[in-house]
C-alpha positions, 0 to 999 in steps of 0.5 A: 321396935321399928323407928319411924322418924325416916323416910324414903328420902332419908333412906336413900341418903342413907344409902349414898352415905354408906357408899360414900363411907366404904369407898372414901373413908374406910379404906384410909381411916386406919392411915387417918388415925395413925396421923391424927388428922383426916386428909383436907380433900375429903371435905370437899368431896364430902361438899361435893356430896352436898352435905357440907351445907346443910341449912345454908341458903341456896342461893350460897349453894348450900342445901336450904333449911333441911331436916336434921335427920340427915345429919343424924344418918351420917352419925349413924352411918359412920358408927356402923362402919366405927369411922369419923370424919375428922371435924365434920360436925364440929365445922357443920353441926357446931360452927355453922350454926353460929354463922346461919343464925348470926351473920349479916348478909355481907358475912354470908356471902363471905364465908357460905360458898366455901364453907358450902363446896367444902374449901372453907372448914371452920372451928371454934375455940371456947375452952381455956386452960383452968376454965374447962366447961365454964365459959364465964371463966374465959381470960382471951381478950379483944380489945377494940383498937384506937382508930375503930378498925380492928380488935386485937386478940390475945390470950390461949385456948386449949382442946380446940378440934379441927384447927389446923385442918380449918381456915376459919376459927369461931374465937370466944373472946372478952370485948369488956371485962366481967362486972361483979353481978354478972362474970357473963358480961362482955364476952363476944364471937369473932371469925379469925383466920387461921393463917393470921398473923399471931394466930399460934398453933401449940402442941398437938394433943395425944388422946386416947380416942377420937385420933383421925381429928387434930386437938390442939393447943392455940394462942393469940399475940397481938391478932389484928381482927377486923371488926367486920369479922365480929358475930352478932352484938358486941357483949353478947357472946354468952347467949349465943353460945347458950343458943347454940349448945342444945344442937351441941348436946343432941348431936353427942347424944345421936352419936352415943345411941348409934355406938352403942347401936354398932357395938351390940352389932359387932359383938353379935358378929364377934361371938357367933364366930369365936369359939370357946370350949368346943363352941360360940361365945354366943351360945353361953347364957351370959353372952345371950343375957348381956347382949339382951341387957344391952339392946335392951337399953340402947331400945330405950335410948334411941326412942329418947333420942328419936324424939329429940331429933322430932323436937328439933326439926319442930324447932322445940327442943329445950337446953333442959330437953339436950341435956338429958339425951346426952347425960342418958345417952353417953352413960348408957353408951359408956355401959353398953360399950364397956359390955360388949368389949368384956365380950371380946375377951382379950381381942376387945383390947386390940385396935384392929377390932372395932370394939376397941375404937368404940370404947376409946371413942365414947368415953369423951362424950361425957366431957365435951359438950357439957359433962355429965355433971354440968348436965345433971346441974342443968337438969336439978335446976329445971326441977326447981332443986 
């Protein structure tokens, strides 16, 4: 079925991405991955680009309050090509967020022109150890210091992506301790940067996919934070990370639909072209009615997430809304992608087939952002269940 959400504007964007990614990426992305982090400079010839501003005013040189569409046409351009950009959306469709709808005016002029240009990249560090996706659960502390001035910031974070390849670190933190009725209460969002002093960097983690960006390990000892750096209301940490988690869960879902979109291509490439018994992979009934299954399910999904992304450039898109497309669309990505490498046979195991780089890829996509259970526990929940 053809999709409709884009238009000329988008397609010739499209085109300037798979430029983009042909020249500056993929040649370097198999380097990329063996050093688990992508070069700095790549960000910046990306701000060049004017992508790394997206909905950031203007004036701080930014792109303006742009559709979301555009975003979704990097996502794709790079699964087509089965490359990432390291912690491109962790720092523009994650952390940024934050900071648009957050920060005062003395903070945007601080932290927009950089973040814009590509010299300021940005992560955030939510996940703790024994504490995975509840966040109500956080221990890291910032104490509010006698004179007023200043928070001291101690605790850990784990899984945290994009680290050591940001200046700035969006730090979820408790200001006062829980109360008994609420394990919500006194959470806060600070800007810490990541050369301060204090600021540790742990192990390096080793993943299983997703290697071209850094995960880390971090600690805080004793970390001076300005309470200038502080986002939004003190105690109030909690709602904005709820605001923000439906981009969160879409973008998963965008990035699920167009793997899964780029695994039937490259299978499609793949069995035309492996001969088995005298002839192509692709002649045998079974490869035809696999493939068929799949796209058949990669239709449904991306008509799924076509309307999400409609819903969230109208501003309407509902927590309940974002947890679907990433419970539906990281499962059937998980299936789809599992198909298609069995159709490689053998070679699907290897890493120089891009099919091997998908599958490793996806499977965190029903982890991170939320697992798949969190979201069918958000999901019953709206069904009054």
């Amino acid at each position: 079925m053809k999709r409709s959400i884009f238009d000329e504007d988008h397609d010739a964007f499209r085109a300037t991405i798979r430029e983009f990614v042909e020249k500056e990426v993929t040649p370097h992305f198999e380097e990329w991955e063996r050093n688990n982090v992508v070069d700095r400079e790549i960000f910046r010839k990306l701000g060049a680009l004017g992508v790394m501003g997206f909905g950031i005013p203007e004036e701080y040189g930014g792109s303006g309050d742009i559709s979301y569409k555009y975003a979704v046409v990097i996502s794709e351009e790079c699964a087509r090509a089965a490359v990432s950009l390291g912690h491109y959306g962790v720092s523009t469709g994650i952390v940024l967020p934050y900071l648009l709808h957050l920060a005062d005016e003395r903070q945007k002029a601080r932290w927009f022109p950089g973040t814009a240009s590509g010299d300021i990249m940005l992560c955030v560090a939510m996940t703790e150890p024994g504490t995975g996706s509840d966040l109500a659960g956080i221990r890291t502390t910032a104490k509010l210091s006698e004179d007023g001035t200043h928070y001291v910031l101690n605790g850990s974070k784990t899984f945290i992506t994009g680290a050591r390849n940001s200046e700035w670190c969006l730090v979820a933190a408790r200001t006062s301790a829980p109360t008994e009725e609420n394990r919500r209460h006194g959470l806060s969002l600070l800007m810490v940067p990541t050369d301060s002093e204090g600021f540790g960097f742990g192990r390096k983690l080793e993943k299983i996919g997703l290697r071209s960006s850094d995960t880390s390990e971090l600690s805080f000892t004793d970390v001076r934070v300005p309470v200038e750096n502080l986002l939004g209301e003190e105690g109030r940490g909690f709602s904005y990370l709820g605001r923000n988690l439906a981009r969160e869960r879409l973008q998963i879902g965008v990035v699920a639909a167009a793997n899964a979109a780029a695994a039937i291509e490259f299978t499609k490439e793949y069995t035309r072209q492996r001969q088995v018994f005298g002839k192509p992979v692709a002649s045998f009934q079974n490869t035809k009615f696999v493939l068929a299954e799949c796209a058949t399910e990669v239709e449904a999904l991306q008509a799924m997430v076509d309307r999400a992304i409609e819903l969230e450039d109208a501003r309407e898109l509902t927590p309940v809304d974002a947890a679907k497309v990433k419970l539906f669309g990281t499962e059937v990505a998980g299936r789809v992608i599992d198909k298609c490498l069995q159709l490689h046979g053998g070679y699907g195991y290897m890493l120089e087939y891009p099919i091997a780089r998908l599958y490793a890829d996806t499977r965190v996509n029903r982890i991170y952002g939320g697992t798949s259970e969190v979201m069918k526990t958000i999901i019953a929940k709206d069904l009054a269940l």
